[in-house]
N, C-alpha and C positions, 0 to 999 in steps of 0.2 A: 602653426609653428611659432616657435619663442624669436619677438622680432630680435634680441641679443644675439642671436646663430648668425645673423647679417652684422654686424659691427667690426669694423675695424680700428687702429691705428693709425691714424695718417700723420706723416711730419708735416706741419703747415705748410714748410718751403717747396711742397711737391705740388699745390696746389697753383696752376696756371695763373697768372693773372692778365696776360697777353696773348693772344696768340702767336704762335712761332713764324715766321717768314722765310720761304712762300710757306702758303697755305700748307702743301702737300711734301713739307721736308718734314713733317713729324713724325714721330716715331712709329711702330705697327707690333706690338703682338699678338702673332698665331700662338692660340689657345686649340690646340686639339687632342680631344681628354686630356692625357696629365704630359704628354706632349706641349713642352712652350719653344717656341722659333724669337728671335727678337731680331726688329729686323725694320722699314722703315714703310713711306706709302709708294714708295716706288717697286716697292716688294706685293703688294697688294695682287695685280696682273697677275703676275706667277704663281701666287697660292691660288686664285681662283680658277674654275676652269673651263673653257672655253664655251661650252655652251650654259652658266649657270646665266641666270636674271636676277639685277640689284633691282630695288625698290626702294626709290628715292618720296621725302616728302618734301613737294612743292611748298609748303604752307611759307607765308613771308611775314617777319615778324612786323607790328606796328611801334612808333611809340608810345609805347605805354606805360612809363614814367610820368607823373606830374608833381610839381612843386607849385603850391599855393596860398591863398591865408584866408584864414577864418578868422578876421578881424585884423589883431595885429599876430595872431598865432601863426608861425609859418607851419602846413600841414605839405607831407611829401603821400601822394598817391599810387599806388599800382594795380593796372586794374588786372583784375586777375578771370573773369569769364562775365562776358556780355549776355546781361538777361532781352533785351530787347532794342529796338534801332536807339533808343535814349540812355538806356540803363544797362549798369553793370555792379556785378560783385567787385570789390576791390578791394586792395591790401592798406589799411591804412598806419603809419607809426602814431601810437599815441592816440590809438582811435577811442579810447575811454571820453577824451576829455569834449570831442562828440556828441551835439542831441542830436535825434530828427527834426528837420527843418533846417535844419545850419546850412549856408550856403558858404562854398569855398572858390573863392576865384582866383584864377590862372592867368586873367588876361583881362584888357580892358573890355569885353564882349564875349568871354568863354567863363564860362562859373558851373558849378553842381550841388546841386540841393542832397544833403543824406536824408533818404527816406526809407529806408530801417538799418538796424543792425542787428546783425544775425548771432547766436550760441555760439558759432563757428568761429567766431571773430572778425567776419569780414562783413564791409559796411558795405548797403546796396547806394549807390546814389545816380543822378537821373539830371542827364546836361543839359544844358537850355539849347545844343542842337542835336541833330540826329543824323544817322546814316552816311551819308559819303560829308556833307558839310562836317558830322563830327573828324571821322577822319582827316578830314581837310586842317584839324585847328590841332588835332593831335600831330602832324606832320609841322604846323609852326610851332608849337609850343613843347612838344613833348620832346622826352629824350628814351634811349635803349632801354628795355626793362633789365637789365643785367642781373644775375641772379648775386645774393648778397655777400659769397666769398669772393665776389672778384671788386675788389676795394677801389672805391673811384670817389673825385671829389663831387661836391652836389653839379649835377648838372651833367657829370660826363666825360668823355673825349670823344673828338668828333672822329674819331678813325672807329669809336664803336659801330657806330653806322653801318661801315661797311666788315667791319670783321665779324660783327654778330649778325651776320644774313649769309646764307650758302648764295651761290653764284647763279644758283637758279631758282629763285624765291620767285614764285608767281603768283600766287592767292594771298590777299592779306585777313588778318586776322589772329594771330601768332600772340600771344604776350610772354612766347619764350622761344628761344629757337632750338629746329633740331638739328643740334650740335653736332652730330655725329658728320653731316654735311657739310660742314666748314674745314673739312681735310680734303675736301674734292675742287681738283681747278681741271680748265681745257685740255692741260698736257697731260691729268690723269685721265679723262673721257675720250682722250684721244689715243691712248695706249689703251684700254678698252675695248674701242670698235676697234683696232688694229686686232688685237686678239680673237676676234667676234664674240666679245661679252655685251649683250645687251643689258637695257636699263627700262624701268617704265615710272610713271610718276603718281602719287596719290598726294592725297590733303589732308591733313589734321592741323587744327588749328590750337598746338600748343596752349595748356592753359598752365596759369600762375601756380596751381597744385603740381606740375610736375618739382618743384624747389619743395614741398616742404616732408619734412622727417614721419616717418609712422611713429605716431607717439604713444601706441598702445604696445600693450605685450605681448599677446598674442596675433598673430597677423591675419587672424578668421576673426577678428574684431576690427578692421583697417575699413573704412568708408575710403573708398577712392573717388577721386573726382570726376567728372565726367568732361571731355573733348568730342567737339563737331570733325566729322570726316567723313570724307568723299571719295570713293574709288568708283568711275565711270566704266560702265560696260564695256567699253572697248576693251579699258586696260583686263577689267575681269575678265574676257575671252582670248585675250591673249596670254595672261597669266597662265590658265587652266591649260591653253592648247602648250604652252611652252611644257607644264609638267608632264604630260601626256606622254612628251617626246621624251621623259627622261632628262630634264633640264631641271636644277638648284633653284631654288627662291630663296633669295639671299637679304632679307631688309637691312637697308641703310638708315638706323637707329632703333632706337626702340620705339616711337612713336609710327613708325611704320610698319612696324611687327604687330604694334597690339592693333592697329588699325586692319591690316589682314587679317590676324588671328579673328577678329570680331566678325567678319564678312566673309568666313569661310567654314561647311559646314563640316559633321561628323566624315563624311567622304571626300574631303580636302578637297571640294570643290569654291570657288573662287567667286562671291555674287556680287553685283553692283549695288553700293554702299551708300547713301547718305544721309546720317543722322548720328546721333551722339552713340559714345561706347565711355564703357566705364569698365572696362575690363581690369581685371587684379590677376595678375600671373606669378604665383609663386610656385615651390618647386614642387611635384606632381604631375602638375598642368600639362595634358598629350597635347603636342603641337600638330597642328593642321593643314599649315601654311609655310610655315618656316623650316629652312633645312641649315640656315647658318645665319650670323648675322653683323656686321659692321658695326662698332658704337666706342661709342667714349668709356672711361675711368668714370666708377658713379659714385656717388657719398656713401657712407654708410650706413643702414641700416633704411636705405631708402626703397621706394619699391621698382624703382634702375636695376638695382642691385641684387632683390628678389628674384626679378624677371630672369636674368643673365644667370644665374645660379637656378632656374628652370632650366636653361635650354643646357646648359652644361655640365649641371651638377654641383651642388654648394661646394664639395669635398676642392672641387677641381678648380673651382671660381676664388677657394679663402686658399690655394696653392698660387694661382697665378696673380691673383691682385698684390701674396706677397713678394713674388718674384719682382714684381712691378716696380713695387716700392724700393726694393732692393738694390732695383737696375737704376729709381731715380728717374720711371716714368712722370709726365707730366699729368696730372690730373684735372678731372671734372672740365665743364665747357670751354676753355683755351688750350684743354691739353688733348692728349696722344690718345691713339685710339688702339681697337685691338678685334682681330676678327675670330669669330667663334663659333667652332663646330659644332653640331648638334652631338649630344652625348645618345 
């Protein structure tokens, strides 16, 4: 398909830069076919139904921001998918002016060597520590990866911290979060089980490719990137027994969609998961796993956007995103979300 079928208009001012307070006072629309509801997350409970199951991803972002210098050069890093306990792909500004061998230090004792760079544009480099100690110096030095339309000074605010992490971030490994989570607090899980709507949790570890645009034209030409995820057997046999019964499988964003979708066979059965998926859902695509699904306002012409106009239908998806804009919905990762039926 012609990735331009995906594009829209968006007024900048629609474009979140904070999240709203609380969490769960944001806006909500029901998308069902060309049925639109507008309506908020306390509305949420009452469209779903009582025995459907959310699928939440656990994955917890890191920081994975760095600001450094390669001499007197200051260089800002983002890593964007870990090749091994030392190295990683990442985003660099200005990564031209970059050899291999250049070492870029962070800190008196945290540095990283580039040792290549890739067609793609992004530079592998390889830190002088590894594994939980890397971690360890990303937590003093690093700051939120934030993706690049929500405008911040270098370094940050420190309330990112906790507004870009869902409330139940458990596995680290993240260098983006899924957003779609950050409209969910206690008071909504607690009107939940009140209702008896169950939840279960999987892992994907967000990668820096979920931010960038399909820059081809065709979308049978689109390399997607590839994310590490984990869905443990437990949760896959209870997933499976839950549809069995006639119960919804509902994921909470799309990183927990394509993480299903990838771990579940032509018979919508449900297998225990872990390794990378590079899944590309555009529209077509027979869902296996999914009956509806929870997520944010996504950019244009992104593969967010593809996906969502899969499970919906483009027609029904470039109707409600205009309603959206209309209404003055909040977009992309600090904004409003919208749940949506399978077409």
């Amino acid at each position: 398909m012609k990735t331009s079928l995906f594009d829209f208009d968006l007024p900048p001012e629609l474009i979140a830069n904070a999240p709203i307070e609380p969490r769960d006072a944001a806006r909500l629309l029901h998308i069902d076919h060309n049925s639109l509801t507008d309506g908020t997350m306390q509305d949420l409970v009452n469209w779903l139904r009582p025995t459907d199951v959310l699928v939440f991803n656990d994955t917890k972002v890191i920081p994975a921001r760095l600001y450094g210098k390669r001499g007197q050069a200051q260089i800002e890093l983002t890593l964007f998918k870990q090749v091994d306990l030392s190295t990683w792909d990442t985003l660099i500004k200005n990564a031209r002016r970059l050899h291999v061998g250049d070492e870029i230090s962070f800190s008196e004792n945290f540095y990283a060597t580039v040792v290549d760079k890739k067609s793609s544009g992004l530079v592998v480099v390889r830190f002088n520590v590894s594994g939980v100690a890397l971690f360890e110096m990303l937590h003093k030095v690093g700051t939120m990866p934030l993706p690049p339309y929500i405008k911040r000074k270098v370094g940050g605010l420190e309330s990112d911290k906790a507004d870009y992490q869902t409330m139940y971030a458990k596995h680290e490994g993240a260098v983006a979060a899924p957003t779609a989570g950050l409209h969910f607090t206690q008071r909504i899980f607690d009107a939940l089980a009140k209702r008896g709507i169950r939840w279960e949790f999987v892992t994907l570890h967000v990668g820096g490719g979920t931010f960038l645009p399909v820059k081809v034209e065709d979308t049978n030409e689109h390399v997607m990137h590839a994310e590490y995820g984990v869905i443990p057997e437990a949760v896959a046999e209870r997933l499976n027994a839950a549809r069995q019964n006639g119960s919804r499988i509902i994921p909470v964003g799309t990183t927990s969609l394509r993480l299903l979708e990838s771990a579940t066979d032509d018979q919508g059965i449900v297998h225990p998961f872990a390794q990378e998926t590079a899944i590309f859902i555009t529209p077509g695509y027979r869902f296996k796993a999914t009956d509806a699904l929870f997520t944010n306002f996504h950019t244009p012409k992104s593969t967010l956007f593809m996906l969502v106009s899969a499970l919906a239908g483009l027609d029904t998806m470039q109707k409600a995103y205009a309603h959206a804009i209309k209404e003055k919905y909040r977009f992309f990762s600090y904004g409003d979300a919208c749940l949506i039926e399978k077409d």
